[in-house]
N, C-alpha and C positions, 0 to 999 in steps of 0.2 A: 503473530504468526499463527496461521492455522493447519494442522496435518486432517487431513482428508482419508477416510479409507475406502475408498471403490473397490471394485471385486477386484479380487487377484487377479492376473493375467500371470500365463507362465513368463518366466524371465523376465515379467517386471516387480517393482518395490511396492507391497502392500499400500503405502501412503503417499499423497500428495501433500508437499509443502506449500503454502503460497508464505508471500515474505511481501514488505513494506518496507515504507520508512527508512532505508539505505545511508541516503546522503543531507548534507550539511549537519555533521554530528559533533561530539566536542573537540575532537580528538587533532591534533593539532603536530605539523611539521617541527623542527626544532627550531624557534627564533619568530616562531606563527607564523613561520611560513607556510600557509595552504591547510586547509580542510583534507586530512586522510581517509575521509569515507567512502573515496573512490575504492578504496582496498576493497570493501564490501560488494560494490561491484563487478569488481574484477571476480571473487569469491563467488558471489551468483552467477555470473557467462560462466564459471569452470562448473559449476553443477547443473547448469541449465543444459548445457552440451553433454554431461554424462548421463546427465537425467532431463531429458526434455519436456516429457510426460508428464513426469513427477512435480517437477519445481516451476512455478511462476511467479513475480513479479508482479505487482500491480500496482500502475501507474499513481502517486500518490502526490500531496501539493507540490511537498520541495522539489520532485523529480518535473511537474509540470514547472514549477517557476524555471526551472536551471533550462527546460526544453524551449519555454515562450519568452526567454528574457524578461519573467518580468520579478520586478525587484523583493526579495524578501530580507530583512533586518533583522539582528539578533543583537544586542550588545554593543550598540553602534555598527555593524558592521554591514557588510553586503554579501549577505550567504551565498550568494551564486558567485563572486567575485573570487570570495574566499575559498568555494570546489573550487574555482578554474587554475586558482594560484598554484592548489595542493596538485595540481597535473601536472602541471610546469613542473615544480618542483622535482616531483616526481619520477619525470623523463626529459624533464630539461629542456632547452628552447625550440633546440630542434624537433623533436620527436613529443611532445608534448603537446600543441598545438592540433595535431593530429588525431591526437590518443581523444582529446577533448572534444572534436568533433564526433569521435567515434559512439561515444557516449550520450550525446546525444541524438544520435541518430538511434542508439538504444530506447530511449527515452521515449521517438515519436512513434514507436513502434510496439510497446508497450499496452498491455491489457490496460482497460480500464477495471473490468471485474470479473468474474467466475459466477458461475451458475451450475449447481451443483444436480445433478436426475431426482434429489427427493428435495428439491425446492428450496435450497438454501441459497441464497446471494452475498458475494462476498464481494467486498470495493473497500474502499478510503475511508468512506465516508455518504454521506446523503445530501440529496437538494434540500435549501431551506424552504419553508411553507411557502414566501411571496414566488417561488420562484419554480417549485412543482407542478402546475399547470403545463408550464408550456417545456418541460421534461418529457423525452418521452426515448423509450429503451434503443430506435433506430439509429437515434442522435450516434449512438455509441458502437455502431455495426458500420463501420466507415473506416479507410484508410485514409482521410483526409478529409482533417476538419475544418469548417468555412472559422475565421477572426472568431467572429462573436460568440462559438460554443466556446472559447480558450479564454471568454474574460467574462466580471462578474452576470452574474446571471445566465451566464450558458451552463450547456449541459454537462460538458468534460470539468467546464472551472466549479459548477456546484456540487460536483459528487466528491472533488478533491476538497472543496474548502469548505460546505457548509458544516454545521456544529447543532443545527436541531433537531435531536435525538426523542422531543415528546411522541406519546405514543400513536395519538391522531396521526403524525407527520410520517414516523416508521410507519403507517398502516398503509398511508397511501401511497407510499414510496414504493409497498411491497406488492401491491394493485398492478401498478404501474411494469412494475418488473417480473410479474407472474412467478413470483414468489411468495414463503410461508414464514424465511427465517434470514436475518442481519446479522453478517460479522461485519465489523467495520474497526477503523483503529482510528489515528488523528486524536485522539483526545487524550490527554495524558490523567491517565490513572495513577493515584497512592498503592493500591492493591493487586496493581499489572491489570484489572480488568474492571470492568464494570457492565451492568445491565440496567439501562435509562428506563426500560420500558421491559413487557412480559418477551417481545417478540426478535428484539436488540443485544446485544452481544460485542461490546467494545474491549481491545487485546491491546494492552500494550505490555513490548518486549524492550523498549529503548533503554531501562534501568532495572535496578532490583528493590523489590519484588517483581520480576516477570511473568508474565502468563500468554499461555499456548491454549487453542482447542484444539480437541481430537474427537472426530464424528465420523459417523458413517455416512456411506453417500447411497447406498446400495438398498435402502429400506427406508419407511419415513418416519419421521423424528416424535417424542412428543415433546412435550415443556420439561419433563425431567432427565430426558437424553440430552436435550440441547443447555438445560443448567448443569448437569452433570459433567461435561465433556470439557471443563475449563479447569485447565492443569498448572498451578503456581510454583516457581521455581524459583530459587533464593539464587544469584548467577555472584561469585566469588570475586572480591576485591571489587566488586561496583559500589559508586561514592553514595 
């Protein structure tokens, strides 16, 4: 998670939330019936509508598997089977089936990433090296993406699922996107965070030790604002 502080506006909230990582979590119906991380997004739509401005989403692998059907595995299982079950369950046959659609239409509709006015870019994740050439920031200014950006080597599937974090790779990625500075998550941290490279900035909240940044948006950064600005939070009764 990253909080954002742009200028104040009257009557609105000093900070921006953006938020990740949502669904296919551990967290489990009674009997395993269904993945309950739909709760999480039920919990984001009610702050997203109180706070529109504020709060964003961005579009991340699991949310792209669960949107493009395509299959992701945990533990023998079939994570997108196992969100669809926990709806069901959830609302039951009737009403449930619905709810599931609805959610995914969440999904297609979903930021890919933020770009912040002093040049910070925030997404998922990044294109891998063989596959940054033909990346290019338009891919992602679209209400409708052609097959091929949604599978490997396109542009929406590489910024949700690549994992090459060297620093050459951040450099050009940041070229590419007319930016200075990477938040990104996807990668699971020990210490809630990590920094691959000088110019990278990897969050994760999924467990504890958690970690948040909190930056400015309103001024531009240097290396010790942008190392500085990562907050660790110990989160109670996490395994």
């Amino acid at each position: 998670m990253i909080a954002i502080r742009p200028p104040k506006e009257r009557g609105g909230l000093p900070t921006a939330q953006r938020l990740q990582e949502l669904v296919h979590g551990p967290n489990r119906y009674p009997g395993d019936q269904g993945d309950k991380s739909h709760q999480l997004l039920d919990l984001f739509a009610a702050l997203k509508c109180q706070f529109p401005s504020q709060v964003h989403l961005i579009l991340g692998n699991h949310e792209l598997a669960q949107w493009s059907n395509r299959m992701v595995m945990k533990d023998d299982k079939d994570q997108n089977a196992v969100f669809r079950e926990g709806v069901i369950e959830a609302y039951g046959p009737d009403k449930g089936p619905g709810i599931y659609d609805a959610y995914l239409r969440l999904f297609g509709v979903l930021p890919l990433a933020l770009r912040t006015p002093n040049r910070v870019f925030i997404s998922h994740s990044l294109p891998r090296e063989k596959f940054m050439a033909r990346f290019e920031l338009r891919h992602l200014e679209t209400d409708v993406f052609p097959a091929e950006d949604l599978t490997v080597g396109g542009s929406v599937y590489e910024l949700t699922w690549g994992r090459d974090t060297r620093p050459e790779v951040c450099n050009a990625f940041l070229q590419k996107v007319a930016a200075d500075w990477l938040v990104t998550g996807h990668i699971v941290c020990e210490t809630g965070f990590a920094r691959p490279n000088p110019k990278q900035l990897i969050l994760d909240a999924a467990d504890s030790p958690a970690a948040y940044a909190l930056l400015p948006a309103d001024r531009p950064l240097t290396p010790e604002m942008f190392d500085a600005s990562v907050k660790v939070i110990q989160v109670s009764g996490a395994a």
